[in-house]
C-alpha positions in Angstrom: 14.9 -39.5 -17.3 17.3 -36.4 -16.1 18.3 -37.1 -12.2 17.0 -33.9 -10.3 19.2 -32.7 -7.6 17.3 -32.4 -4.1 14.6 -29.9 -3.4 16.8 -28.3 -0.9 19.5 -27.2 -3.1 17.0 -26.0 -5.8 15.7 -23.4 -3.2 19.2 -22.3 -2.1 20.5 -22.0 -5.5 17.1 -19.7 -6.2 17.6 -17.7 -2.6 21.0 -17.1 -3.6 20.2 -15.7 -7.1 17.2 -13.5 -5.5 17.0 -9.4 -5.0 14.4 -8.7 -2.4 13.7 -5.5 -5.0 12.9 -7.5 -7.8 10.5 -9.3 -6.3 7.0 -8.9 -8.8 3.5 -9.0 -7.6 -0.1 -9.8 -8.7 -3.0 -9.5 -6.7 -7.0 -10.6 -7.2 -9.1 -9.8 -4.7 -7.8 -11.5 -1.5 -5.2 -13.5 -3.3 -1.8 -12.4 -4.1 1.2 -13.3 -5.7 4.9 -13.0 -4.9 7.2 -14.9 -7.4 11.1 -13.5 -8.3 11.8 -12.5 -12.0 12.1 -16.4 -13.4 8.5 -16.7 -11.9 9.8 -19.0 -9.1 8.8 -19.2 -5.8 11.5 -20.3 -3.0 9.5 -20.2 0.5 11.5 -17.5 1.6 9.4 -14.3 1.7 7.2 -15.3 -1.4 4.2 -17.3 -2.4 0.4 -17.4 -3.0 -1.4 -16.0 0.0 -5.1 -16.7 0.2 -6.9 -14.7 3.5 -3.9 -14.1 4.9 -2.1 -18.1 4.7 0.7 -18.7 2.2 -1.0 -21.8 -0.1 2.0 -22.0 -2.5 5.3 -21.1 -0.7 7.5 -23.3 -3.5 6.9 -23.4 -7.3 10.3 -24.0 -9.1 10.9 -24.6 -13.0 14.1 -26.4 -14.1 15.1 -27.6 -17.5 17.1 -30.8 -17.4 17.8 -29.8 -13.8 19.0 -26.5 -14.0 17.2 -23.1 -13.7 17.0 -21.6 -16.9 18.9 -18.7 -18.2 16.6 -15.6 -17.5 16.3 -13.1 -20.3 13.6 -10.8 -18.6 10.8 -10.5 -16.0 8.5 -8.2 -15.4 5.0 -7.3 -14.4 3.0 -5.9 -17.6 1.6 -2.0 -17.1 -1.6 -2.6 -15.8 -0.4 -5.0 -13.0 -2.2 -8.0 -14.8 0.3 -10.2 -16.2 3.6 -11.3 -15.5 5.9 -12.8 -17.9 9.4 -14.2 -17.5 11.4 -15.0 -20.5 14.3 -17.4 -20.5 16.5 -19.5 -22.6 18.8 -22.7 -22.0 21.6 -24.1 -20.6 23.1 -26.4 -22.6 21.1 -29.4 -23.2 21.7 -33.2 -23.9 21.4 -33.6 -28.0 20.0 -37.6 -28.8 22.9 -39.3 -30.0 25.5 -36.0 -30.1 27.2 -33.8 -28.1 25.1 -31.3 -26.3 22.5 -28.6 -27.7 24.1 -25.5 -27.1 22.8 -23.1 -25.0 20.3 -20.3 -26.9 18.2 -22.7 -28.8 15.2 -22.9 -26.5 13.0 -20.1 -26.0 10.9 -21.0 -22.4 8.3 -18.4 -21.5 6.2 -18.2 -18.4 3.4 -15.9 -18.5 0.4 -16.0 -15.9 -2.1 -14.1 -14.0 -4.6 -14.2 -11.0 -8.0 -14.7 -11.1 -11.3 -16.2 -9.4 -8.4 -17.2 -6.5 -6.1 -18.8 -8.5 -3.2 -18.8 -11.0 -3.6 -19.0 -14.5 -0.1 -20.0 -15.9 1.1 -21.1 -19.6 4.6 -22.5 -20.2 5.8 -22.5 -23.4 8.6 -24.0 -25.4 10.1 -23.4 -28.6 13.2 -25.2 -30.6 14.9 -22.6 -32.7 17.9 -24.8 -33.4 18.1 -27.1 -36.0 18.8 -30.3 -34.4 15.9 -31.8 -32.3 16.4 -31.4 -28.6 15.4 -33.5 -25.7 14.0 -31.1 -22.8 13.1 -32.9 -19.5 11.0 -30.0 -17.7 10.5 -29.8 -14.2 8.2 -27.9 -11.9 8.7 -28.5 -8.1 5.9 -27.4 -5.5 5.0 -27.5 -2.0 2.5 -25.7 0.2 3.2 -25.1 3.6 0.1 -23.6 5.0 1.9 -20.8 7.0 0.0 -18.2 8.5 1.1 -14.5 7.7 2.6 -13.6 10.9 4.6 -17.2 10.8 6.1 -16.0 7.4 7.0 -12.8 9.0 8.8 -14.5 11.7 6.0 -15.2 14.3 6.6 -18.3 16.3 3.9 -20.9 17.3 3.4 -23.1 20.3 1.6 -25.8 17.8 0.3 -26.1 14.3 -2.3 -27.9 12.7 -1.7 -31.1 10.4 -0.8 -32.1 7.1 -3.5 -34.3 5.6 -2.5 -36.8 2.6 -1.8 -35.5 -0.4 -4.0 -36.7 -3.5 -2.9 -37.5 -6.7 -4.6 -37.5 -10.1 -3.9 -38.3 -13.6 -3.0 -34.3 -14.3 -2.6 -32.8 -11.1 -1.9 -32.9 -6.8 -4.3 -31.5 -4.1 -2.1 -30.3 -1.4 -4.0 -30.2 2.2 -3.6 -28.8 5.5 -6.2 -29.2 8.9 -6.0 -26.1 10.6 -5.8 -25.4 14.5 -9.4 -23.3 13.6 -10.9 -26.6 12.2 -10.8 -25.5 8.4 -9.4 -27.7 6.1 -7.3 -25.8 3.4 -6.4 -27.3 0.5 -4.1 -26.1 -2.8 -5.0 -27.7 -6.3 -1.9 -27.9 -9.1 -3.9 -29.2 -12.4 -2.4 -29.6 -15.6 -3.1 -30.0 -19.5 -0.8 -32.7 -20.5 -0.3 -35.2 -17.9 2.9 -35.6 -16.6 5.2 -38.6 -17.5 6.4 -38.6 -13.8 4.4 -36.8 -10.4 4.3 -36.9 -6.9 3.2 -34.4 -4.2 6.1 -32.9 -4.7 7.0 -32.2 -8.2 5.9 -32.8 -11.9 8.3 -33.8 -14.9 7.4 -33.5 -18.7 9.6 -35.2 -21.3 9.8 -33.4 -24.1 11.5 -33.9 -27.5 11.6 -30.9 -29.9 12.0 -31.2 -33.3 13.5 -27.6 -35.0 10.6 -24.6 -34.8 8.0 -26.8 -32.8 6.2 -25.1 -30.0 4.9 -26.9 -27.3 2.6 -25.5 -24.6 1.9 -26.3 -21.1 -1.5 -25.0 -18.9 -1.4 -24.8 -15.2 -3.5 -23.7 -12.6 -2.9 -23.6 -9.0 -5.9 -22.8 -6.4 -8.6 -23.5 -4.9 -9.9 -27.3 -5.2 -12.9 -27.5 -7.9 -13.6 -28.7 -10.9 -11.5 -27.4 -13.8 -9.7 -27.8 -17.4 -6.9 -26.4 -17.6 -6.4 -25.5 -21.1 -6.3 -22.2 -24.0 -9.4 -22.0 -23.9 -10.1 -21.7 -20.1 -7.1 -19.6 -20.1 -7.9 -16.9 -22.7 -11.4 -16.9 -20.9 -10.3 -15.9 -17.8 -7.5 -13.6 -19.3 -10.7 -11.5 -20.7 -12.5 -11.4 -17.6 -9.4 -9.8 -15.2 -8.5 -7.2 -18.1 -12.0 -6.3 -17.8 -11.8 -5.9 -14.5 -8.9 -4.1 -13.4 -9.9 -2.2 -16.9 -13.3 -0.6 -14.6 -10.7 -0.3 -11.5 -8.2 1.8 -13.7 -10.9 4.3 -15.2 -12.1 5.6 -11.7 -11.7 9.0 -11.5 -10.5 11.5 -12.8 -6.7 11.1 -15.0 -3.8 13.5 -14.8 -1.9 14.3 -17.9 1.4 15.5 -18.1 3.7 17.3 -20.9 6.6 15.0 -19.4 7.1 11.2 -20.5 9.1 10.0 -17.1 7.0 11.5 -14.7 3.5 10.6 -17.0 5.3 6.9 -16.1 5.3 7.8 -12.3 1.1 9.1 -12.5 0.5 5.4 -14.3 2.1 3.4 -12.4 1.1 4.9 -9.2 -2.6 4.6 -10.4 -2.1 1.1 -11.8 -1.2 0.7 -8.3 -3.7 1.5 -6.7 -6.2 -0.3 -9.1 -4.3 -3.2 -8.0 -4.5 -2.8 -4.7 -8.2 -1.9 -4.5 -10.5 -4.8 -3.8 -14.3 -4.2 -4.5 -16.1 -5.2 -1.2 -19.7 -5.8 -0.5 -19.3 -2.3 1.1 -17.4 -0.3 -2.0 -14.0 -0.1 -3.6 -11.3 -0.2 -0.4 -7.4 -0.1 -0.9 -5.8 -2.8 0.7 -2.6 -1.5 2.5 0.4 -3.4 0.5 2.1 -6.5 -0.2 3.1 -8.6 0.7 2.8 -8.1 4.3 -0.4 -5.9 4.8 -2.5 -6.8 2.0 -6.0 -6.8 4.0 -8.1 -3.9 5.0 -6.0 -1.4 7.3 -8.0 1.8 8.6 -5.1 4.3 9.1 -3.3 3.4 5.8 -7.5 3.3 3.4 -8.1 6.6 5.2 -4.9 8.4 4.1 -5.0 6.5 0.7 -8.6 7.7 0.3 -7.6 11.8 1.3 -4.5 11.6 -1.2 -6.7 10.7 -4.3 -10.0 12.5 -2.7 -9.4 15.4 -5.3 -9.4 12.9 -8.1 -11.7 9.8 -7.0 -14.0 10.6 -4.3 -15.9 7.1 -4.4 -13.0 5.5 -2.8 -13.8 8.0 0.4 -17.1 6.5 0.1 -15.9 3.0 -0.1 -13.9 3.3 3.0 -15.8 5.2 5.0 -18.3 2.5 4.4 -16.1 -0.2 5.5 -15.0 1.4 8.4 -18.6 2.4 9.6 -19.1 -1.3 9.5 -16.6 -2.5 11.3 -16.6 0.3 14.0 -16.1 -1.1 17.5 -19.6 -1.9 19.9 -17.6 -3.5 23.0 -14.8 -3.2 25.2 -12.0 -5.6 24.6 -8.5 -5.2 26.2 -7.0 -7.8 24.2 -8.1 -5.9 21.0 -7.5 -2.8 21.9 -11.4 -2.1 21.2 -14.0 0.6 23.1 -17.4 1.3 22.0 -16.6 4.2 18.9 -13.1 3.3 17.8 -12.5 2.4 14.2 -10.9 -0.9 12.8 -6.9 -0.8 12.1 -6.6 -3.8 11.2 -8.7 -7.1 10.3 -6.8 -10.5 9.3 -8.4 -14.2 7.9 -5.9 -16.4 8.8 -5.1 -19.4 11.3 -3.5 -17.6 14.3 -6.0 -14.4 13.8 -9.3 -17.1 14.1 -7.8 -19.1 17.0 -6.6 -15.8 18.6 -3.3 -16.4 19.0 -2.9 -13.0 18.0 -5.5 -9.9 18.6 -5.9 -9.0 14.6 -8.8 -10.3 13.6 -10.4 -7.5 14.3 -8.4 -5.3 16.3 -8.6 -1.9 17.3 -5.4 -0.7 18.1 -4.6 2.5 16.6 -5.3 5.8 18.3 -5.1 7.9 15.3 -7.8 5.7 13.3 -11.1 7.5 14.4 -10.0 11.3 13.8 -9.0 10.3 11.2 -12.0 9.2 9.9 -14.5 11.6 11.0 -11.5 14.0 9.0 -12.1 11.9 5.8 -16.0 12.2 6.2 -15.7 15.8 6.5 -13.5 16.1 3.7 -15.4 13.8 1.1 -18.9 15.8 2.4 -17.3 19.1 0.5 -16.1 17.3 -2.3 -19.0 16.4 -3.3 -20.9 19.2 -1.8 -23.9 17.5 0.1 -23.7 17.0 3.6 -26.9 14.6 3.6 -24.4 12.0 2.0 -23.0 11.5 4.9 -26.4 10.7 6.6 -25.6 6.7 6.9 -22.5 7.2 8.5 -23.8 9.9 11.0 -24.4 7.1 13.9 -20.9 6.0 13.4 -19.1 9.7 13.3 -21.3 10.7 16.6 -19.7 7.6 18.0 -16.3 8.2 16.8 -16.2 11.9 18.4 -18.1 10.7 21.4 -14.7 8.0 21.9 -12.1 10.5 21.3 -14.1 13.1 24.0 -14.0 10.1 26.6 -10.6 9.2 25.7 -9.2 12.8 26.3 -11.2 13.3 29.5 -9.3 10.2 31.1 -6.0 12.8 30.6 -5.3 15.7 32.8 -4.8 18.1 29.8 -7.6 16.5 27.6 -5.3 14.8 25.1 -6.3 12.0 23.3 -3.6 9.0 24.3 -3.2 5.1 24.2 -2.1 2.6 26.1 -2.6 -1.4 24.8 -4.5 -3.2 26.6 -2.4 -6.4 26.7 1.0 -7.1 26.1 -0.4 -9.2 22.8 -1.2 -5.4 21.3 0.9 -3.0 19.7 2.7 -1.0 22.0 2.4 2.1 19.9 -0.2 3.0 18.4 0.1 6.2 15.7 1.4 5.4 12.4 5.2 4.9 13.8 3.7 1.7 15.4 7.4 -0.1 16.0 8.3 -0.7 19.5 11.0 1.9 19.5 9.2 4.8 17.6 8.6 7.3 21.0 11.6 8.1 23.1 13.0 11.1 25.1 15.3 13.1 23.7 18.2 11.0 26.0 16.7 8.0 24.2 14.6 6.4 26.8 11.7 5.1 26.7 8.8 6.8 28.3 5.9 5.4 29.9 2.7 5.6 28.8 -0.2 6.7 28.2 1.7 8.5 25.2 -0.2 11.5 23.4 0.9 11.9 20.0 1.0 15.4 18.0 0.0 14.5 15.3 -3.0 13.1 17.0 -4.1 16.0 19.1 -4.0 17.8 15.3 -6.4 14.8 14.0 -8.7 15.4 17.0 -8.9 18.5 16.7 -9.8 18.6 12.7 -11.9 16.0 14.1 -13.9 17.8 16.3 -14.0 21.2 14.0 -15.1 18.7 11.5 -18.2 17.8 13.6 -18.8 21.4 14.3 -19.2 22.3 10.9 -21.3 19.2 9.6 -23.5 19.6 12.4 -24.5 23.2 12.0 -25.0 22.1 8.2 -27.3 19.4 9.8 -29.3 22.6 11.8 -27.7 21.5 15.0 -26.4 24.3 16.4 -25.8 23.5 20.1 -23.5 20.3 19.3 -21.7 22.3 16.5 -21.0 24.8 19.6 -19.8 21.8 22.0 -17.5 20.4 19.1 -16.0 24.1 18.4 -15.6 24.6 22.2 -13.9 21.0 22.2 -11.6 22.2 19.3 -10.3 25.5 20.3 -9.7 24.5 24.0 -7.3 21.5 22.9 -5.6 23.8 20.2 -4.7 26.0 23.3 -3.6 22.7 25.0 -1.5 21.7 22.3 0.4 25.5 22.1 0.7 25.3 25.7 2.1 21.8 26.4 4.3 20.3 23.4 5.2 23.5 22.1 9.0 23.8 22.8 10.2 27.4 22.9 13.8 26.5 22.5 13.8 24.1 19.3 11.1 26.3 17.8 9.4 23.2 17.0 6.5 21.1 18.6 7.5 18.0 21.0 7.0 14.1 19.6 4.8 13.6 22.5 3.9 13.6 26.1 4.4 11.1 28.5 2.0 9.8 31.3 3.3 11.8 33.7 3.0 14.8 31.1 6.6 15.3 30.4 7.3 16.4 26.9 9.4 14.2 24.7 11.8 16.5 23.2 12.4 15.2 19.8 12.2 16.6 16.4 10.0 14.7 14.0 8.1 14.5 11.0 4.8 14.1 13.2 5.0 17.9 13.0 4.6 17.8 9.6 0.4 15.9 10.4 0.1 18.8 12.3 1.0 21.8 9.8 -1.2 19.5 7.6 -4.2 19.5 10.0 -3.8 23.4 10.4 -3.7 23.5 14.2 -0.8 25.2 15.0 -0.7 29.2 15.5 1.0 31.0 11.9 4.4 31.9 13.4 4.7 28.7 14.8 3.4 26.6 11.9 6.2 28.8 9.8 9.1 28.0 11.9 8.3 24.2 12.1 8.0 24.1 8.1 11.0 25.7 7.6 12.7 22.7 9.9 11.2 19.8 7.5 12.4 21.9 4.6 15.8 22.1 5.6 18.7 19.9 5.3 18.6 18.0 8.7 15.8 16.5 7.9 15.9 16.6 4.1 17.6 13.8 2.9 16.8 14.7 -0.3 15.3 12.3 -1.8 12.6 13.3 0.5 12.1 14.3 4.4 13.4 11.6 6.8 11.1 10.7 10.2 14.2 12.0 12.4 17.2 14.3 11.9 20.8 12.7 12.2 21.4 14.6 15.5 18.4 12.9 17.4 19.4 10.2 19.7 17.9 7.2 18.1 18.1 8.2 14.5 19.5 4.8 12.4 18.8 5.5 8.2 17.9 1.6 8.1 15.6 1.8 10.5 12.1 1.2 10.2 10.5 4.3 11.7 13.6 6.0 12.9 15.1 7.4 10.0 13.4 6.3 7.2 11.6 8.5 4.6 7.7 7.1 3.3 6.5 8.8 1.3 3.0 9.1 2.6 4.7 10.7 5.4 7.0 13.2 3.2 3.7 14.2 1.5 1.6 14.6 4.7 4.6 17.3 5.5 4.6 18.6 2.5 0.5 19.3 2.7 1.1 21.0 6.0 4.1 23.0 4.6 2.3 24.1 1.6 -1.0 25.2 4.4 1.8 27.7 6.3 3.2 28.9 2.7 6.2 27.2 1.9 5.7 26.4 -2.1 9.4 27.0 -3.7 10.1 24.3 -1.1 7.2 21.9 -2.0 8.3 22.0 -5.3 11.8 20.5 -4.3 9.9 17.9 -2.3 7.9 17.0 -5.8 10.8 16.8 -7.5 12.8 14.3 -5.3 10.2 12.1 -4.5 9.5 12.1 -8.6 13.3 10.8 -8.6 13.3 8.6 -6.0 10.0 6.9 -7.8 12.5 6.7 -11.3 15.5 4.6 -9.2 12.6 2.0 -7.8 11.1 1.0 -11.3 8.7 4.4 -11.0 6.8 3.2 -8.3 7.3 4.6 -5.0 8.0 1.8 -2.0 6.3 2.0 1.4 9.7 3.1 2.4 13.2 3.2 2.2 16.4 3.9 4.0 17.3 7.9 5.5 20.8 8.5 3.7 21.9 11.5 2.7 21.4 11.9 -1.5 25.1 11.5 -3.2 25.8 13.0 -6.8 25.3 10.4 -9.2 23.9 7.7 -6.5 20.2 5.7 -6.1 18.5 5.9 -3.2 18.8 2.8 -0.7 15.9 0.6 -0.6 14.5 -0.6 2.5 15.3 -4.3 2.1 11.5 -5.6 3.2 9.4 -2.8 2.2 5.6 -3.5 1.1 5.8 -3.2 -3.0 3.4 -1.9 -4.0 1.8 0.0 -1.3 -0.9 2.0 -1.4 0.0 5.5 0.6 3.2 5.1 -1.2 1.1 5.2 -4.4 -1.6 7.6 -3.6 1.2 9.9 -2.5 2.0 11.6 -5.8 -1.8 12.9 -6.2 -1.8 14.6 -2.8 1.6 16.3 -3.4 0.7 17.4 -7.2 -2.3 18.8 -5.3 -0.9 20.7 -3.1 1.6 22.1 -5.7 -1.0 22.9 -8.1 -2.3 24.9 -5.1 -6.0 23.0 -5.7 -8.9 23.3 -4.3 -12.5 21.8 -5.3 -15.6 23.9 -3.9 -18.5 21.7 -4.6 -21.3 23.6 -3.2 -20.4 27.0 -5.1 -19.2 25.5 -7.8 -15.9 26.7 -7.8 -12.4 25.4 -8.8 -9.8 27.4 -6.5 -6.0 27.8 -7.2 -3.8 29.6 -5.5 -0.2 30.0 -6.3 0.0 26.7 -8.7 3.4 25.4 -9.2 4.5 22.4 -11.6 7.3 20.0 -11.0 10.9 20.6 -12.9 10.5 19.8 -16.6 6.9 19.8 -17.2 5.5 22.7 -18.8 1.5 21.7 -19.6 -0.5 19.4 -17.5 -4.5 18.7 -18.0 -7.0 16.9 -15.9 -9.3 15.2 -17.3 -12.8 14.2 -16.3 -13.0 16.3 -13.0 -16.1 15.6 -11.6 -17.5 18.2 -9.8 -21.2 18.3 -8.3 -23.4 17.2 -11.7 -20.9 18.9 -13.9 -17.5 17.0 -15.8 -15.0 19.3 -16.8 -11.0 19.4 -18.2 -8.8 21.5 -16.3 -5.7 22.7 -17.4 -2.1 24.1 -15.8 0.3 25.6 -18.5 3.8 27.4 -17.7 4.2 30.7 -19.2 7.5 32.0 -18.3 8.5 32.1 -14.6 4.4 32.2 -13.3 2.0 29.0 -14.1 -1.9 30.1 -15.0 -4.2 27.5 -14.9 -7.8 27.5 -17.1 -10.9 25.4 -17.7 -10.6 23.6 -21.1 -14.1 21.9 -21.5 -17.0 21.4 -19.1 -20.7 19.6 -19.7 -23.3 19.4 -17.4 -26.1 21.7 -16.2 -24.0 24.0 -13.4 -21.2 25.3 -15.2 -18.0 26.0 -12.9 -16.1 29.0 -12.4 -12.6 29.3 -11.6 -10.8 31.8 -9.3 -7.1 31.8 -9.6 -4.7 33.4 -7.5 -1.2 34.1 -8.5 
């Protein structure tokens, strides 16, 4: 028997060794995994999270009490496996000095599934000398709510019930303040020669080229056998599943092997991220801190792959439909109309502690959604589809017309109900996001821009669908609604001086005279006037806010901008896209391109996968971008963000009730030359679509179509 140094200096040696960007994820449904590249799990940031409460937050391997020497780690292509390969230290030799160190191969390879991990350990002796190996795996479960592993503090917790042991594995248990007794099974093939609740050890003795294989799983409590065959089982079953999740859509082919990487991974992404609910495929927002349905974040995800997948529109339109708010509640932000922005499974949510089990606070939420209905009706070209949802979008519009009659100048504004809420409420939803130009804080209730350009595609949505719907006298009220806050918003936040639009307004109607990258929602909802739209796209294009690597939420001259910040300074990609969209809408494509391309570099300095953010510094010659040191990774605006700006550089529109494929001015990113989608679904008919650079101009052309309506393409250089 090895003597194992304490728990507590195995988790600071493993905190020490950690980079919070190498951090690797798997995700199953409501489940998810954090682990660093040697598969460990330290209970700093990491774990297994089940609904929102970290079951796993310790899972350490040591060999003869010391962390093994990591060769690699990584998360396979599809987002399905992760494997970690390591060696040893050098090891006591029976009877002789030590085994050097190199002789052992140890490999960790596991995936979720069915709520639980499926992990095999293997061993093999290359030396020629037979090598004792006492191996080690330390766990614990704390039980922690989300919000507590964020940093939330509670008044009281529920209680740790007895652990139980068996022959081959623990049971962990927890009696929660909500009355639900959660427990964490760690079951095993071989039986250990020594176990307690907190820690297993195997004694193994190699002889030279033996392999010897260790099963775990770690879940739920119920009755299993962990073993090959069991393993290889549910292996089959995931593949096969995030196999169906990865063939969605249509797929995007490019000439160009690095950025191909980019399309793959971001896809992969979002296959990971997607979780098939009783109501349709929904992207949960990102890991490890928002992985649980978000409105905001599902309905931008959904717009950015629209063009290519329009069954996730469905999916979360559905959802959201669902969950739209029937009551008033000040305490979750919730009035008869609004849609969700956020729902949460855990401890503090069900004994509201906090207001996020269902909770309603987010005042950009329901435009948005009545935008994404409108938008996935012409996609697919039938109005009538969105028949089921027609209750909820009614309601939606009828909330945002109330809301903007409760301000003097008919904006739509929030203001939490209770100080438990968020205290701002569009996407920049930190407590310092909104300011005056001198910094301070202004009092609410705050209208957003970008919002009044949500409402008002929101109510020109409503126009149009409901004179498709032979309702002409509300399609009037919802146009009258639309142009008259259009004129608002010229009149109010426009600011003569900057040549740009305001951040917001005030409650006392004062403009908050900062440049931002809200503008940027605007351009993309088309509200603004041409000359106006022009001058503001020509801001986020230049170098203030340009960091370029990708446009920042502030300039460097405003008064709060800080690089590291969350929301003032940053760049998300989401964001930089939505910009780009409206940029692209007032003409600006040479600049779109550049946009493409340093987003498409930023993506190659984070392992080709786009973060949910990171840090506002100016690009250097020859250095990486700066990540963001808690980012979500992945994230699934970050990862839909490449389809909506290949879209809008393509210049690519889909007509689906004329049967047209529109492009207008297509441009390709730097170093690609052919690109080809495949399996466009449009109406009843399939088709390939090509782009292909010919010199300095870019022609595009249909390649292959079946179905009974062919479709025609008009192209405008």
């Amino acid at each position: 028997m090895t003597t194992e140094p304490p728990l507590a200096e195995l988790d600071v040696e493993a905190v020490l060794e950690r980079n919070p960007q190498r951090l690797f994820v798997l995700k199953a449904s409501d489940t998810f995994l954090v682990a660093d590249a040697y598969g460990d799990i330290t209970g700093d940031a990491d774990g297994l999270f089940h609904n929102d409460t970290r079951v796993l937050s310790t899972y350490l391997l040591r060999l003869a009490g010391r962390r093994p020497s990591l060769l690699s780690g990584a998360v396979s292509q599809d987002n399905l496996f992760f494997t970690a390969n390591m060696t040893n230290h050098p090891l006591p030799l029976l009877g002789n000095p030590a085994t050097p160190e190199g002789v052992i191969h140890l490999e960790r390879k596991r995936f979720l599934w069915n709520d639980r991990i499926f992990e095999r350990i293997t061993l093999v002796n290359y030396g020629d000398q037979r090598v004792q190996a006492p191996l080690t795996l330390h766990f614990a479960a704390d039980f922690h709510d989300m919000f507590e592993v964020r940093g939330q503090a509670r008044l009281q917790r529920g209680a740790r019930e007895p652990s139980l042991l068996s022959e081959h594995g623990v049971e962990l248990r927890y009696q929660g303040l909500d009355g639900l007794l959660r427990n964490m099974c760690i079951e095993f093939s071989e039986k250990p020669q020594r176990m307690d609740e907190r820690h297993a050890e195997f004694i193994l003795l190699l002889d030279p080229q033996q392999r010897w294989t260790l099963h775990a799983e770690i879940g739920p409590c119920r009755s299993s056998d962990p073993g090959c065959t069991r393993y290889r089982q549910a292996a089959a079953a995931a593949r096969r599943s995030m196999r169906v999740r990865q063939r969605r859509g249509a797929r995007v082919l490019t000439s160009g092997r690095l950025f191909q990487g980019w399309l793959d991974k971001s896809r992969a992404d979002l296959a990971l991220l997607t979780t098939d609910l009783p109501t349709g495929p929904y992207p949960y927002a990102g890991i490890p801190w928002f992985s649980t349905p978000f409105g905001r974040d599902a309905i931008v995800t959904a717009l950015q792959t629209l063009w290519l997948d329009p069954a996730l529109a469905h999916g979360v339109l559905s959802f959201l439909a669902h969950n739209q708010a029937q009551q008033t509640s000040t305490f979750r932000d919730s009035e008869p109309g609004k849609i969700m922005h956020e729902t949460r499974k855990g401890e503090m949510a069900a004994v509201n502690e906090l207001p996020f089990a269902k909770y309603y606070g987010g005042v950009d939420t329901t435009p948005l959604f009545i935008m994404l209905a409108g938008a996935y009706a012409q996609r697919v070209g039938d109005p009538h589809v969105l028949d089921p949802f027609w209750p909820a979008l009614e309601a939606a519009a009828r909330w945002i017309e109330r809301n903007g009659a409760s301000h003097p100048t008919g904006f739509l504004s929030y203001a939490r109900g209770e100080t438990t809420g968020l205290a701002n409420q569009g996407w920049k939803d930190s407590n310092d996001s909104v300011f005056h130009a001198d910094g301070s804080t202004p009092e609410g209730p705050i209208a957003l821009i970008e919002v009044q350009g949500y409402a008002y595609r929101a109510y020109a949505v409503m126009a149009e669908l409901s004179e498709l719907r032979g309702d002409p006298d509300s399609a009037r009220h919802w146009q009258q609604n639309a142009a008259a806050l259009q004129a608002s918003v010229e009149l109010h936040f426009w600011q003569e001086d900057l040549q740009f639009y305001a951040l917001a307004l005030d409650g006392r109607g004062q403009p908050c005279r900062v440049r931002a990258s809200n503008v940027g929602h605007l351009l993309y909802t088309g509200l603004p006037r041409s000359d106006r739209g022009q001058a503001a796209a020509s801001q986020l294009l230049s170098r203030a806010f340009n960091s370029g690597w990708g446009i920042r939420t502030l300039p460097p001259e405003t008064q709060r901008f800080n690089p590291m910040s969350y929301h003032n300074g940053s760049v998300w990609p989401h964001d930089v896209v939505l910009c780009a969209a409206g940029v692209a809408r007032y003409g600006e494509r040479d600049g779109l391109v550049r946009l493409l391309n340093g987003m498409f570099e930023a993506a190659t300095h984070f392992g080709m996968r786009l973060p949910e953010l990171f840090c506002g510094f100016e690009r250097a010659a020859g250095e990486a971008p700066i990540a963001y040191p808690v980012a979500c990774l992945p994230q699934a605006w970050a990862a839909g963000s490449v389809f909506m700006l290949l879209q809008a550089c393509l210049g690519l529109q889909l007509d689906a009730r004329q049967q047209l494929v529109c492009v207008e001015d297509p441009r390709l990113p730097d170093g690609i030359d052919h690109l080809q989608i495949r399996h466009l679904q449009l109406g009843a008919q399939k088709l390939d679509l090509s782009f292909q650079r010919l010199g300095e101009r870019v022609v595009a052309f249909i390649d292959r179509q079946e179905g009974p309506s062919p479709v025609g393409l008009s192209l405008t250089l």
